[in-house]
C-alpha positions in Angstrom: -2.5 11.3 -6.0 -5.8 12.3 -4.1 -5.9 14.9 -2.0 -1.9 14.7 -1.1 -2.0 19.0 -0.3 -5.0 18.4 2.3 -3.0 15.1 3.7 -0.2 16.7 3.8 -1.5 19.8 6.5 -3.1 17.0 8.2 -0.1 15.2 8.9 2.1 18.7 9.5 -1.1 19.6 12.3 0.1 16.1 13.9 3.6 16.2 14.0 4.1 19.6 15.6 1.5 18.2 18.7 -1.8 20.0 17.5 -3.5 17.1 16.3 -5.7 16.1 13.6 -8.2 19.0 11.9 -11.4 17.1 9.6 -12.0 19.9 7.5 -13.1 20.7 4.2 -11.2 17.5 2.7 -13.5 15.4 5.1 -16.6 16.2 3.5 -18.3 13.3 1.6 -21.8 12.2 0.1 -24.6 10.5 1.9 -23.3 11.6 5.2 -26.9 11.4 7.0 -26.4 7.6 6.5 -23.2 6.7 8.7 -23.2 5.5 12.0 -20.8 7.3 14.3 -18.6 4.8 16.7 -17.7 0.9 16.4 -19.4 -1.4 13.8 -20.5 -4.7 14.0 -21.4 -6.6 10.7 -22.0 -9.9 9.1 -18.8 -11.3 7.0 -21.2 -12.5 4.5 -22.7 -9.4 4.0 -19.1 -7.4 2.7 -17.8 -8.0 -0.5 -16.3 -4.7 -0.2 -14.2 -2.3 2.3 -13.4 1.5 1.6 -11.6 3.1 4.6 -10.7 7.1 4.2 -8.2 7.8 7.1 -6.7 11.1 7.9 -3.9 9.7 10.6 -3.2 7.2 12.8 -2.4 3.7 12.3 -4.7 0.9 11.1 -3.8 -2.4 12.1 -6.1 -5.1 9.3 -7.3 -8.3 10.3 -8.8 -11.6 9.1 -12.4 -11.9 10.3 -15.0 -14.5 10.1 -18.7 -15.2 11.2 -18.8 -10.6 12.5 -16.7 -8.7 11.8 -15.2 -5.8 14.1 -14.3 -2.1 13.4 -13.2 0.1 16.0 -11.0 2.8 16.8 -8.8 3.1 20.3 -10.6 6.3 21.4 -13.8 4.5 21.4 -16.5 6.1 23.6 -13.9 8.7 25.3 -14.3 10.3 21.9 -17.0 12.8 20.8 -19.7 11.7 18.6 -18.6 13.7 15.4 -14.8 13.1 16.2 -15.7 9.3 16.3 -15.0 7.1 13.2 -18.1 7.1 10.8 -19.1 4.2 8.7 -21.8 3.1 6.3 -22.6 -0.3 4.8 -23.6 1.0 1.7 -24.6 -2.0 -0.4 -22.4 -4.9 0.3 -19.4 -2.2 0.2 -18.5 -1.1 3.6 -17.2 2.3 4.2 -15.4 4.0 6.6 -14.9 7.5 7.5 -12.1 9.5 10.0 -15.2 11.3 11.3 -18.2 13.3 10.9 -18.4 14.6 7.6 -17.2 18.2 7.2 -16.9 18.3 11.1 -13.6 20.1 12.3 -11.3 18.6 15.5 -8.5 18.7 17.4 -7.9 15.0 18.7 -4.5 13.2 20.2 -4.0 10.4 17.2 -3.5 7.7 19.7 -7.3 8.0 20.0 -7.5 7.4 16.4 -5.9 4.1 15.8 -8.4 1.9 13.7 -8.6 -1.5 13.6 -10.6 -3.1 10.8 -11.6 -7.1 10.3 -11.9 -8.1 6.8 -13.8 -10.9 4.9 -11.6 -13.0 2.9 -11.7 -12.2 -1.2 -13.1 -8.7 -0.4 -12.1 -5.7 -2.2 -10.4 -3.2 -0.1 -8.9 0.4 -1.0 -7.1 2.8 1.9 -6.4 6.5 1.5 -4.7 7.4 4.5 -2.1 10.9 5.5 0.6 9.7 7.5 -0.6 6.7 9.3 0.7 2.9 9.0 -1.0 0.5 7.7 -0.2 -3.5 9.3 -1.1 -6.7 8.9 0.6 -9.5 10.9 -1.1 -12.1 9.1 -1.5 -12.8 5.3 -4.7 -10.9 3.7 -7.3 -12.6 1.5 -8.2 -9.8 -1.0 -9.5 -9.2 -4.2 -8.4 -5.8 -5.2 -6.2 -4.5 -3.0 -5.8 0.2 -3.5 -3.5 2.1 -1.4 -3.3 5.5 -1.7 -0.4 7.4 1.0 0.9 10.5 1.6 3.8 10.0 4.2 2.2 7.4 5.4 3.9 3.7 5.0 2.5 0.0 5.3 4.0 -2.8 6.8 2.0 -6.6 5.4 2.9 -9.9 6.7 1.6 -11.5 3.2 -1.0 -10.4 0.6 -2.9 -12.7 -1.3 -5.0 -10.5 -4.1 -6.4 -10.6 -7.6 -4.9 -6.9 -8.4 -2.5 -4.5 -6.0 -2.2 -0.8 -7.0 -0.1 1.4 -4.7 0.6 4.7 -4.6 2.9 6.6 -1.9 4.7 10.0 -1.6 7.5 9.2 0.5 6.1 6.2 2.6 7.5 3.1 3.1 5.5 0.2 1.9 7.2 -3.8 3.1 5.3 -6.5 2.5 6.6 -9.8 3.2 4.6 -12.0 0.5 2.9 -10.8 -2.2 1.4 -13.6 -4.3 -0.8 -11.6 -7.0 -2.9 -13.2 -9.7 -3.1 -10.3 -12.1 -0.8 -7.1 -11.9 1.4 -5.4 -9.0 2.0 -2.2 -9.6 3.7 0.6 -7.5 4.1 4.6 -7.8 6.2 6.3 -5.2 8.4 9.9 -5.3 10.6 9.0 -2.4 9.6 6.4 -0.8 10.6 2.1 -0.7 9.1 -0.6 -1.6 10.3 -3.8 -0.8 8.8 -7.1 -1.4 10.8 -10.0 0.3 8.8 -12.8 -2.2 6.3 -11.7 -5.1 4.8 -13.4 -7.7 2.6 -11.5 -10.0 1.5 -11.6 -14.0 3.4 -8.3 -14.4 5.0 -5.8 -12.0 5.4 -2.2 -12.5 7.4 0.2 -10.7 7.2 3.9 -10.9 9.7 6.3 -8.6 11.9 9.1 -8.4 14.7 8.3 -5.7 12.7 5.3 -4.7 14.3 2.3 -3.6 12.7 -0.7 -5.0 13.4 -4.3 -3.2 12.1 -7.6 -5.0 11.9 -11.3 -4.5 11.5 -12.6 -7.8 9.5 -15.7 -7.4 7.4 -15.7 -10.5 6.1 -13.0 -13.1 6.2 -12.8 -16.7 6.7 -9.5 -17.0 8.7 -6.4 -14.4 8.9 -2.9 -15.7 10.9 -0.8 -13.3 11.4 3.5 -13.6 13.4 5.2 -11.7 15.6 8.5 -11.7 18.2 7.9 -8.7 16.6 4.8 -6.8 18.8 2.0 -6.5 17.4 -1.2 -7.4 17.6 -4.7 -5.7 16.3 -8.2 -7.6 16.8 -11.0 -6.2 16.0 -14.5 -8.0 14.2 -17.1 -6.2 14.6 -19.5 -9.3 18.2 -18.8 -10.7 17.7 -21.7 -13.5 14.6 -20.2 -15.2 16.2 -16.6 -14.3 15.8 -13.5 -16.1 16.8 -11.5 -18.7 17.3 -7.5 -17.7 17.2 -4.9 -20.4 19.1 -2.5 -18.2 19.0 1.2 -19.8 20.9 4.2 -17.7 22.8 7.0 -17.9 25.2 6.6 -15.0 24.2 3.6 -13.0 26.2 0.5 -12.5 24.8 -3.5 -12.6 25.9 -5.7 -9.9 25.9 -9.0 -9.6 27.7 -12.1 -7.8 25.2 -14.7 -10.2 26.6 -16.3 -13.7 24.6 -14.1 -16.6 26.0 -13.5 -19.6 25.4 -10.0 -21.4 24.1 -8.9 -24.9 24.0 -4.9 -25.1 22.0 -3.8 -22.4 20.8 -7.2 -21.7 21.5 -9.4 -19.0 21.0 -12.8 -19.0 20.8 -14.8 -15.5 19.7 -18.7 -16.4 16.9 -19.3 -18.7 16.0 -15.6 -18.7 12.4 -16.3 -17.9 11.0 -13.4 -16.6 11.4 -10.2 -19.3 12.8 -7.4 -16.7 13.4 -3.8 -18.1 14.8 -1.3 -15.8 15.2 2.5 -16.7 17.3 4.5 -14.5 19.0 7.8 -15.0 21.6 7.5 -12.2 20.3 4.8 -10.0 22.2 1.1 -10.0 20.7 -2.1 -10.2 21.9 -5.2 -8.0 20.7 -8.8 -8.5 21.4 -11.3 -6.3 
């Protein structure tokens, strides 16, 4: 996971009061061509939006017609502690601040809110900050990239989702994915109340993984202590779950019939296989 030592001290700086220091991580190419403060630019004109975030929240939005960037601090901010950004191309990017520029700054003043065209491409690398949507996104590839830092998405609409957390906690309401979903996480959740995806791959630790099982031909799920949770949104077409542990227990209140490690529920449509060493598995 990038940069997850230098995230890390960043969020440690804002939890004990301090807050946020732009160092050395902060430095980044073409520097002379970003525009300190708010940006303003045509919908038509993005087909692509990179945000780089040390802390604070970021609250995503649909836009149309303009669309809006801005960060709560605004102009009570200094220039080089001001978000940074650069329409590079038809790929937008965004900066915490001035590159290589060092600051203390209270992260209320750094809450970002970015409006994005529908079908664009968009990848986040934020610290400890939250990422929200209250609305369903339009994306193409959607990248996450967390340390501590969680997201919280109404509904996601995307060709591809990669995500990629330490110990946040990623809930997304939705998910309806064309291609493949795929999660890594030490610690942290992820919970999906409805996906449907090609295939869906789960990597974790002591994760706890939540899913909806709507549609998806494929679900590979690792895990050492995580419990898992499936639930089945069709219980005729069902699935068949190659469970494989070396202390955890299946639960379920749902007919399924079992053939080794197998499990059986309906039709067995969608091919689940679930490796845990200690961690359970329920299906509802």
């Amino acid at each position: 996971m990038k940069r997850i030592i230098a995230l890390l001290t960043l969020a440690a700086l804002l939890f004990l009061g301090t807050g946020c220091s732009c160092s050395g991580s902060s430095l980044y190419a073409n520097a002379e061509r970003y525009t300190a403060g708010a940006a303003t630019v045509p919908a038509d004109a993005v087909k692509a939006v990179e945000i780089d975030w040390a802390s604070g929240g970021i609250v995503l939005k649909h836009g149309t017609g303009e669309l809006h960037v801005y960060e709560s601090g605004g102009d009570t901010l200094k220039e080089a502690d001001r978000m940074h950004w650069w329409l590079d191309g038809s790929t937008l990017r965004i900066r915490f601040c001035a590159s290589g520029h060092r600051m203390m700054v209270d992260s209320s003043k750094k809450q970002l809110t970015v409006e994005l065209p529908a079908g664009a491409d968009l990848s986040i690398d934020v610290a400890s900050g939250k990422v929200v949507a209250e609305e369903t996104l339009e994306l193409g590839t959607f990248v996450l990239d967390t340390a501590s830092g969680g997201a919280e998405l109404f509904g996601l609409s995307a060709k591809d989702v990669n995500i990629d957390t330490a110990s946040g906690a990623i809930r997304i309401g939705k998910a309806s994915v064309q291609n493949g979903f795929a999660a890594d996480t030490a610690s942290g959740r992820i919970e999906v109340g409805q996906i449907e995806a090609d295939t869906i791959t789960v990597d974790g630790a002591s994760a706890k993984v939540s899913l909806g099982l709507r549609a998806a031909k494929t679900v590979r799920i690792d895990t050492a202590s995580g419990s898992v949770t499936l639930k089945l949104f069709d219980p005729a077409g069902g699935a068949r779950i190659v469970f494989n542990t070396a202390s955890g227990k299946m639960k379920s209140g749902l007919s399924h019939t079992q053939d080794g490690s197998a499990y059986v529920f309906g039709a067995g449509a969608i091919d689940v296989r679930i490796d845990t060493a200690s961690g359970s598995v329920t299906v509802e």
